[in-house]
C-alpha positions as CSV (number, residue, x, y, z in Angstrom):
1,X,121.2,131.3,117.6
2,X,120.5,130.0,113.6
3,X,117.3,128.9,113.3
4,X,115.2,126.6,110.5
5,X,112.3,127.6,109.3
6,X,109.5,125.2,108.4
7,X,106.2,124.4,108.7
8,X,104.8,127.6,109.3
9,X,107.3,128.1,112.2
10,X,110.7,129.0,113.1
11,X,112.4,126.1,115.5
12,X,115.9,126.6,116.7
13,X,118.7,124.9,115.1
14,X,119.1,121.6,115.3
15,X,122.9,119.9,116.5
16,X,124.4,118.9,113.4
17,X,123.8,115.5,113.0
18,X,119.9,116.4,113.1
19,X,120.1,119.3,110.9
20,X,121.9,117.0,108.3
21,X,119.2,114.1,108.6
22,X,116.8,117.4,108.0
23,X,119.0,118.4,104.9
24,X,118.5,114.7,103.7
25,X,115.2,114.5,104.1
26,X,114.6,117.3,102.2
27,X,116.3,116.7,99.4
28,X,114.8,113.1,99.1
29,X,111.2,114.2,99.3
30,X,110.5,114.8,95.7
31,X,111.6,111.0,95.3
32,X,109.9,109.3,98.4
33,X,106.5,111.2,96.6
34,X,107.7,109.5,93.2
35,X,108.1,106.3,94.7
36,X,105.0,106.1,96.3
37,X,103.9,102.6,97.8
38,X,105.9,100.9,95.4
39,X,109.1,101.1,97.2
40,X,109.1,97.6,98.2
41,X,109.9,96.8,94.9
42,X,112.6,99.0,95.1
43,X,113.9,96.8,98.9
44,X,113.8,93.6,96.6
45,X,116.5,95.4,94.2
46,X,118.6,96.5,96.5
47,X,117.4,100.2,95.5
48,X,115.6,101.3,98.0
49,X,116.8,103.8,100.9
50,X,114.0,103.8,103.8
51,X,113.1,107.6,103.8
52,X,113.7,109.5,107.3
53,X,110.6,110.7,109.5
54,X,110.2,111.7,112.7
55,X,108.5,113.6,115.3
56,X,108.7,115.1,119.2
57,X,105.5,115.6,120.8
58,X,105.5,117.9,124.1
59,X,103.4,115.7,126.1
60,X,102.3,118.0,129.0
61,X,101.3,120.9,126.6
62,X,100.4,118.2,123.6
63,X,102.3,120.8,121.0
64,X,104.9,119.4,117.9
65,X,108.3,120.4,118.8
66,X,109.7,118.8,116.2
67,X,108.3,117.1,112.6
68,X,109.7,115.7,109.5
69,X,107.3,113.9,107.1
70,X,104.8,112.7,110.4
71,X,102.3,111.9,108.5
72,X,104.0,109.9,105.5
73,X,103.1,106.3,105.8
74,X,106.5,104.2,107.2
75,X,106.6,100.4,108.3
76,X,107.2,100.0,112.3
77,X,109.4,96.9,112.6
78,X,109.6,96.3,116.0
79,X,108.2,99.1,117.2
80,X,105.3,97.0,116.8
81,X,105.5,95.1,119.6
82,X,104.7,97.9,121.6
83,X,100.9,97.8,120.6
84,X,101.3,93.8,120.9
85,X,102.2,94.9,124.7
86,X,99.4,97.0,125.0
87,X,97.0,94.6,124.4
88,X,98.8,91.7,126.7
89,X,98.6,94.7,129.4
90,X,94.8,95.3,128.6
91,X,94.2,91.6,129.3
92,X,96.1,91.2,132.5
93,X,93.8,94.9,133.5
94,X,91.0,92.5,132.8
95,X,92.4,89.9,134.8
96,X,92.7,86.8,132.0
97,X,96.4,86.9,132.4
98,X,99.1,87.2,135.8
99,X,102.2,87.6,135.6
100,X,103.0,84.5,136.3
101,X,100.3,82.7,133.7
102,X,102.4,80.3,131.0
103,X,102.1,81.6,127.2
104,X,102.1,78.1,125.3
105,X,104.9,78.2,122.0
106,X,103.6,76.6,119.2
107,X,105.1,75.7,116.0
108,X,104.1,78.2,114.1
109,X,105.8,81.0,116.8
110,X,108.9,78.6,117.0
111,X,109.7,78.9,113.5
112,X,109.8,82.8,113.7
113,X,112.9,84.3,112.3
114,X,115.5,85.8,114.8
115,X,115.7,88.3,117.0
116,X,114.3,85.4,119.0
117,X,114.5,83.1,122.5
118,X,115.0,80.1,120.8
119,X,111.7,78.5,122.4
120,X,110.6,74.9,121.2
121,X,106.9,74.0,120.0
122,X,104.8,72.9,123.3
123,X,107.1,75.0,125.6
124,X,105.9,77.8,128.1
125,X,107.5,81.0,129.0
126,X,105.7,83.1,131.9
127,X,104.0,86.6,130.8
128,X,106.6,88.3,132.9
129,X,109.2,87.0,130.7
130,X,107.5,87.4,127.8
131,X,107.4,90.9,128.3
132,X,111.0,91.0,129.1
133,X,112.0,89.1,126.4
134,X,109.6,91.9,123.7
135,X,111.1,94.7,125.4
136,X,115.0,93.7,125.5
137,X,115.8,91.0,122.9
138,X,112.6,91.7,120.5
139,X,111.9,88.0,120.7
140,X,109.5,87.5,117.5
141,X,108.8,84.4,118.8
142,X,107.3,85.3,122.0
143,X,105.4,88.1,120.2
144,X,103.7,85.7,117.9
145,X,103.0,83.6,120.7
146,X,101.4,86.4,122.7
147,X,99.2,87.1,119.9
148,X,98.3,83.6,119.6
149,X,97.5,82.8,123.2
150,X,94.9,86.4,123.2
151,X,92.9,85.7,120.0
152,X,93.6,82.5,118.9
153,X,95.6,83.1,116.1
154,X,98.2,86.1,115.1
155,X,96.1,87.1,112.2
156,X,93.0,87.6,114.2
157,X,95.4,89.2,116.9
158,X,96.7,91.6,114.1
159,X,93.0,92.5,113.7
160,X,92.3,93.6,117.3
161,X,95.9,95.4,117.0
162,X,93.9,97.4,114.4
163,X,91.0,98.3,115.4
164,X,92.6,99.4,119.1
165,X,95.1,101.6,117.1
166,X,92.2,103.3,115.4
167,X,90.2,103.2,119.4
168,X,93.2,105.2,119.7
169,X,93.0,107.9,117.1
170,X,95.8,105.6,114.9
171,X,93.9,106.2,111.9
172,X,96.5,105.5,109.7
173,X,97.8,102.8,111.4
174,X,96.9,99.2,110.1
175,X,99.2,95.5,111.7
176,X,99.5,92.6,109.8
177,X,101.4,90.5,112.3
178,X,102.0,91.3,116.0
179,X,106.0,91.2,115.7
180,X,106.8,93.6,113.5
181,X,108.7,91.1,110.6
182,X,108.5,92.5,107.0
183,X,104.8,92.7,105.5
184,X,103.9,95.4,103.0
185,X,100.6,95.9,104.9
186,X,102.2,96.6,108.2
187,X,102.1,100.4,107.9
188,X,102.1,103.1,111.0
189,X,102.9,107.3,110.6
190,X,105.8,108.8,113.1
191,X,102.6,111.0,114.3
192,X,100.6,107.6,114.9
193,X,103.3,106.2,116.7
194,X,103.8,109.5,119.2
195,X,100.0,108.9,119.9
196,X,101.0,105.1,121.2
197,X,104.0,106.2,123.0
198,X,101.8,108.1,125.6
199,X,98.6,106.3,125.4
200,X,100.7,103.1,126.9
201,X,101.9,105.6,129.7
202,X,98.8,107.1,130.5
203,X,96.6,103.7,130.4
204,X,99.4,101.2,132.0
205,X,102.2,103.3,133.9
206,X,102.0,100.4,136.3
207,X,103.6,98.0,133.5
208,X,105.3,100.5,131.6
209,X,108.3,100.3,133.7
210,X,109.1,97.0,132.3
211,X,110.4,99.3,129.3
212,X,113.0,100.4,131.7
213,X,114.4,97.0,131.4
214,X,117.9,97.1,130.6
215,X,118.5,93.3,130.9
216,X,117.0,89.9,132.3
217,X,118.4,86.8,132.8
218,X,116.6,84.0,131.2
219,X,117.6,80.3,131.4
220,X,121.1,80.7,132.2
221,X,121.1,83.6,130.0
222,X,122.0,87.6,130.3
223,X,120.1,89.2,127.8
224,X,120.9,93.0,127.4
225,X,118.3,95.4,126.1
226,X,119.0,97.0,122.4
227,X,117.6,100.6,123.5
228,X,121.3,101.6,124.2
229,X,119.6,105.2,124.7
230,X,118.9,104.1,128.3
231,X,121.6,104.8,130.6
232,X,123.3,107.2,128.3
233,X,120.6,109.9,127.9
234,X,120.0,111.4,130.8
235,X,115.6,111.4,130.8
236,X,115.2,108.7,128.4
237,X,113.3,106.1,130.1
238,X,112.4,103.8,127.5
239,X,110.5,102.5,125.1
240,X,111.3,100.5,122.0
241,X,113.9,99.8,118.9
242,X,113.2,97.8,115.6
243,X,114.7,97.4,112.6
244,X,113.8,95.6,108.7
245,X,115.7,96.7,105.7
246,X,112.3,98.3,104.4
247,X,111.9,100.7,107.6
248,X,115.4,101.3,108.3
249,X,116.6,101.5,111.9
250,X,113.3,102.7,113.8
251,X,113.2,104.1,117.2
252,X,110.8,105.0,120.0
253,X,111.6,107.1,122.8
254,X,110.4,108.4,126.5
255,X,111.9,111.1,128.4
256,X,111.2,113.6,131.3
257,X,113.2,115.4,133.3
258,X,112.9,118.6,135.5
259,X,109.3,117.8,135.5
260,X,109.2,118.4,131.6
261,X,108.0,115.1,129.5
262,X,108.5,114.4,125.9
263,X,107.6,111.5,123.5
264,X,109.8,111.3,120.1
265,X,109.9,108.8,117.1
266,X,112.3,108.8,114.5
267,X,112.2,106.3,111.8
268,X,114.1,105.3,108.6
269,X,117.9,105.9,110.0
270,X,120.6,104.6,108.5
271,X,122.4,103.1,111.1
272,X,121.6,102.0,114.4
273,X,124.4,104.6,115.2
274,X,123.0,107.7,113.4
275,X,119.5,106.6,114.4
276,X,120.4,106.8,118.0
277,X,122.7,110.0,117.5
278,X,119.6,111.5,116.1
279,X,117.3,110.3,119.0
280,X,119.7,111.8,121.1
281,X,120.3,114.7,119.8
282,X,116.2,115.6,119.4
283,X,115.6,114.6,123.5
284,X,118.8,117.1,124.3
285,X,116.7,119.5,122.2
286,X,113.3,119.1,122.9
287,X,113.0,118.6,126.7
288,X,114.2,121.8,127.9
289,X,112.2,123.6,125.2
290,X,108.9,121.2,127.1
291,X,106.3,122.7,128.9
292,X,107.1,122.0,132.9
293,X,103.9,123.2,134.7
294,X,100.7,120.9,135.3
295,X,99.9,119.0,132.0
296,X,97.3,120.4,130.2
297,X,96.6,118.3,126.9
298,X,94.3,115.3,128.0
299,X,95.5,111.8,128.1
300,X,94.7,109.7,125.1
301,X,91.5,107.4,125.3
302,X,90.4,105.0,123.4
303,X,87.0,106.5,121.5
304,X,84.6,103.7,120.0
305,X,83.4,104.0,116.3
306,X,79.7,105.3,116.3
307,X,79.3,103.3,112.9
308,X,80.4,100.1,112.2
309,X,84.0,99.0,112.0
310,X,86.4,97.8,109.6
311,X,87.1,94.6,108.6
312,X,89.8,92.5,107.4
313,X,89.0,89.5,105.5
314,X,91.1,86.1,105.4
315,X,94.5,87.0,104.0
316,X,94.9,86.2,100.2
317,X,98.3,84.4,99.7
318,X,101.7,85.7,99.3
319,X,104.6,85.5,99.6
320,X,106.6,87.3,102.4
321,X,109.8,88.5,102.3
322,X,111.6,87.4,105.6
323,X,114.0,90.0,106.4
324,X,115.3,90.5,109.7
325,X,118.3,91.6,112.2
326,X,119.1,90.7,115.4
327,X,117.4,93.4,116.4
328,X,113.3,92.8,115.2
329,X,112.2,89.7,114.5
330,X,108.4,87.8,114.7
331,X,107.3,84.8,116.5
332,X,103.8,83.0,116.5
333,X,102.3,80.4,118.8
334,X,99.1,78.6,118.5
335,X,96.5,79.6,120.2
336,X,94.9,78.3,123.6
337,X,91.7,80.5,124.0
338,X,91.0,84.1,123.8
339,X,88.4,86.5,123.1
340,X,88.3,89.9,121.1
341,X,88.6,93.0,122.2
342,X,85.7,95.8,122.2
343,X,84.8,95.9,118.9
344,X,85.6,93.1,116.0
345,X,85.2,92.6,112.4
346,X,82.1,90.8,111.0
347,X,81.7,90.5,107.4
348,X,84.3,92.4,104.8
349,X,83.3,93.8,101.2
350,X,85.4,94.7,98.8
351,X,86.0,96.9,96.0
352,X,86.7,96.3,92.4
353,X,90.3,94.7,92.6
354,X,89.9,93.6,96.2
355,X,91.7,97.1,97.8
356,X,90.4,98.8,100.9
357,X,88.6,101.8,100.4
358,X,87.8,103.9,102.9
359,X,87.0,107.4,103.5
360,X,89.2,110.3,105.4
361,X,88.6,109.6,109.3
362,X,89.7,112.6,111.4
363,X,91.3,111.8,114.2
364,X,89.4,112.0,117.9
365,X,89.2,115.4,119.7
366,X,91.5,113.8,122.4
367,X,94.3,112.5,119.8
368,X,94.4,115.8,117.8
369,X,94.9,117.8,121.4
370,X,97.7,115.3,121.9
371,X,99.1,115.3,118.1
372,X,98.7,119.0,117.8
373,X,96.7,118.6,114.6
374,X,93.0,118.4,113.9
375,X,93.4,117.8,109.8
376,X,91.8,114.3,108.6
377,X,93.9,111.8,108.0
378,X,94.3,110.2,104.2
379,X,93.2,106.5,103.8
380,X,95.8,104.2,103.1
381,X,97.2,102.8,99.5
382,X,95.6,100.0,98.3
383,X,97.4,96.7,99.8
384,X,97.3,93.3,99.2
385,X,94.4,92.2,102.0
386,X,91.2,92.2,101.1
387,X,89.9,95.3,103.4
388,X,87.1,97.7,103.5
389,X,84.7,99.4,105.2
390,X,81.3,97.8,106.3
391,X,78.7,99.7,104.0
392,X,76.3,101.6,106.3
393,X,73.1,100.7,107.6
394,X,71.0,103.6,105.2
395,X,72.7,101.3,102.3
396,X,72.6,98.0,103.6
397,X,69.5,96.4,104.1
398,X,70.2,94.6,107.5
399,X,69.0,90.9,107.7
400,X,66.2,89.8,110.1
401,X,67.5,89.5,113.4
402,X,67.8,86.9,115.9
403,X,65.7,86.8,119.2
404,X,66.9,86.5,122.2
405,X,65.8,83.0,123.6
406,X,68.1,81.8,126.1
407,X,70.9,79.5,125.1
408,X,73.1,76.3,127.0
409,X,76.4,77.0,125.7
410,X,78.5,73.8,124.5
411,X,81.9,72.8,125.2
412,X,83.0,75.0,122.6
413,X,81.5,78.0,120.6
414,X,82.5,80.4,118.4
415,X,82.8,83.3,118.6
416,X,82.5,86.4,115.8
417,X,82.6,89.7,117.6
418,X,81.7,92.6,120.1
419,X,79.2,95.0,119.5
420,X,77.7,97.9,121.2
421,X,74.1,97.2,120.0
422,X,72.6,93.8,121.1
423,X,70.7,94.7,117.7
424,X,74.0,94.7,116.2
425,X,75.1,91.7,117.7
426,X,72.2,89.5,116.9
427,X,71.8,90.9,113.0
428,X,75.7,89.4,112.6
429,X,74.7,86.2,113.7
430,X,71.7,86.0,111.6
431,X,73.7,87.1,108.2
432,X,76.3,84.7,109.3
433,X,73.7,81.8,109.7
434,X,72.7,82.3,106.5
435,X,75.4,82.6,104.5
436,X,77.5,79.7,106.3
437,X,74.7,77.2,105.3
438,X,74.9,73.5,106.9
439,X,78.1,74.2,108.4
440,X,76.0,76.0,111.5
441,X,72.6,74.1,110.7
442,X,72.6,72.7,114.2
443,X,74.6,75.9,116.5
444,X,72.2,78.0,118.5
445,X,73.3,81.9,118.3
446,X,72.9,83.9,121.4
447,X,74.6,86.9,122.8
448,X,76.6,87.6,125.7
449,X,76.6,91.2,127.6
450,X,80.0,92.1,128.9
451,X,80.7,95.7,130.5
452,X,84.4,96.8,129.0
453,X,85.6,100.5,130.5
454,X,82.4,101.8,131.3
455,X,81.0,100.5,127.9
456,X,78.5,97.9,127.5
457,X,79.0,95.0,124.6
458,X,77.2,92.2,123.5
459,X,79.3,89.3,121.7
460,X,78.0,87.6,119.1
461,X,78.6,83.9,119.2
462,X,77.7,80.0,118.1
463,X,76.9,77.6,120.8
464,X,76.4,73.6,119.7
465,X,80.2,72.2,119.5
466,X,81.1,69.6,122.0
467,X,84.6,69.3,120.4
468,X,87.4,71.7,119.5
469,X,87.6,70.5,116.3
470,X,83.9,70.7,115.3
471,X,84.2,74.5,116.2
472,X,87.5,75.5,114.4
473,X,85.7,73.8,111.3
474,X,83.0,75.7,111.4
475,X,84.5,78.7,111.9
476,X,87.2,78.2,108.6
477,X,83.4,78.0,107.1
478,X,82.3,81.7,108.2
479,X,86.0,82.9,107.3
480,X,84.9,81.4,103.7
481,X,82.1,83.2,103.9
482,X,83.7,86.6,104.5
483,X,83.1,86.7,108.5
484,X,86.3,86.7,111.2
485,X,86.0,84.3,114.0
486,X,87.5,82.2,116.4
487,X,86.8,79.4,118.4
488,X,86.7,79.6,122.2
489,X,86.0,77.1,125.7
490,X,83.1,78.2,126.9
């Protein structure tokens, strides 16, 4: 048998249509390096091909069988709505949603571009459709709506998307909405995206069979799942498609067979037909080259940042470029209530020209076992959100903190984050105090201790707002200020 050699290590040879995506992709390298993060400009001409990458993780064993350009950043498209499931599934663990609790559809979420349900402002779909609808028609409007009905908004959900990817060992990983619709911020890595693909097995194989879904029938409607791989693979049992012009025709796949388990993501194909002939062909490749004894890499866990998190500030405006197929598309709905998950931003700094600089973060002990890797992973280009890193306590001089007298809370409050510190907790609602000004002359900080996963949290948050209203205004105040918040029922 021929085999390539790469990477410090000879693989067998790969069926043709993969050895030619190979050939491709090495030829185009020198010009995906030259282009650098300014290919978008390239999309809006009409010049830009969306370069392949891909990788097959051995998930019993946690060794690479397969990589092309893992590590170069790519944009997700749809694929993207498998994080926005992972954090509907980590609220329904924690018992806020059923499966039979109504997602509200607001305007915002019913003006999504297609792939979408169709669904009318002030209309309610249950979360067992909602996930239905993500996983077979990549309903952006349902995603949106999802995001909205967590945390209140999709921006803030796009936050906790974040910082759970990074829990993860995502490091270079970073949502800007929870759909997956073009945004040159929205940026994932085909190794990131292997790490996803089992973590959503290992923390929710109750729920992950919904991405066995091959159709559902929905109002008088069949709707048929775009994963064509299921059915005609045999072992593939899932998970995700999405396409954009800028990321090509993306794909995430499951498979096991013969007690031999694989994860593999290819992304940047030129077809939906090549992308799936490629899929295909790497599964038929990879599993019986799998390890089939008792697994030996751990699964992936979520590991909290020791020092404290990053942030991202209000979005700066721009324009987006709505670009979309019937097969990845975003929708939005406005929030009812919802609350953070562990760990969320407080107050963002900048650097000179408002990028995001932050340094190397290596990825956790459990996610490099997994990935097969223990290099660091780069930061990200600059992008267009104001982002950065929180300075550290030895160079920030933290404000005086707030006691802990015992607070009523309101109606309504507002909420700004999670910490693992009560210290923490209370020195955010002091520096928020005082840099709001009257807008929070007359709310009462206190903190709340929640247990989440065996770790305890304290969230920050305003009490004194009798009315809805009172609290969102308050809270656009902080977001002036630089802080990330949201308004919740008490």
């Amino acid at each position: 048998m021929r085999s390539v050699v790469g990477r410090s290590r000879t693989i067998p040879a790969l069926p043709a249509a993969l050895a030619a995506a190979a050939v491709l992709t090495a030829l185009a390298a020198p010009a995906e390096a030259r282009r650098g993060r300014h290919h978008h400009h390239h999309a809006a001409s009409g010049g830009y091909n969306p370069p392949y990458a891909a990788m097959v993780v051995d998930v019993k064993s946690g060794k690479t069988l397969h990589a092309v350009n893992e590590d170069a950043l790519r944009h997700p498209a749809s694929i993207t709505k498998v994080m926005t499931l992972y954090m509907l599934f980590e609220q329904m663990e924690r018992g806020k949603f059923a499966l039979d609790s109504d997602l509200t559809i607001s305007a915002h979420a019913a003006a999504q571009a297609p792939s979408k349900l169709g669904l009318r402002p002030g209309q309610t779909i249950t979360v067992e459709d909602a996930i239905k609808a993500i996983v077979t028609k990549s309903a952006n409007d349902v995603a949106c709506a999802i995001g909205e009905n967590i945390a209140g908004s999709e921006e803030r959900f796009a936050q906790m998307m974040t910082a759970k990817a990074h829990a993860l060992g995502m490091s270079r990983t970073r949502y800007a909405n929870a759909s997956g619709l073009p945004d040159p911020d929205q940026l994932t890595t085909a190794r990131d995206l292997t790490v996803l693909a089992r973590a959503i097995q290992d923390r929710f194989p109750h729920y992950y069979r919904y991405f066995q879904t091959r159709s559902f029938a929905f109002r008088g409607r069949v709707i048929g799942n775009h994963n064509h791989l299921l059915g005609n693979v045999q072992g593939v049992d899932g998970i995700k498609t999405g396409y954009t012009r800028d990321s090509g025709f993306n794909l995430m796949t499951a498979a096991k067979s013969e007690g031999r388990q694989i994860v593999a993501i290819v992304l940047g194909g030129k077809s939906g037909a090549s992308r799936d002939r490629i899929m295909a062909d790497l599964v038929r490749s990879s599993l019986p080259r799998a390890f089939a004894g008792a697994r030996q890499a751990p699964p992936v866990t979520e590991v909290a940042e020791r020092a404290r998190p990053a942030v991202v500030a209000d979005a700066v405006s721009r324009t987006r470029t709505q670009v979309a197929s019937a097969d990845d598309d975003d929708v939005e709905t406005t929030g009812t209530t919802g609350e953070p998950l562990d760990i969320t931003p407080s107050r963002a700094t900048t650097t000179p020209g408002g990028t995001w600089k932050p340094g190397p973060q290596a990825l956790p002990k459990a996610a490099q076992a997994y990935a097969g890797t223990s290099s660091a992973q780069a930061p990200f280009p600059g992008a267009s959100k104001t982002v950065a890193r929180m300075a550290s306590s030895e160079r920030d001089e933290p404000p005086k903190a707030i006691t802990g007298t015992r607070v009523v809370p309101t109606a309504w409050v507002i909420q700004l984050g999670a910490m693992d510190d009560e210290a923490k907790a209370r020195s955010m609602l002091s520096e928020a105090r005082a840099k709001a000004g009257g807008s929070l002359s007359k709310a009462a900080p206190y903190t709340v201790k929640v247990e989440h996963g065996g770790t305890t949290l304290y969230r920050a948050r305003f009490s004194g707002f009798s009315e809805q209203d009172a609290a969102q205004d308050a809270c656009t105040a902080l977001k002036r200020s630089g802080f990330s918040c949201f308004a919740t029922r008490s």
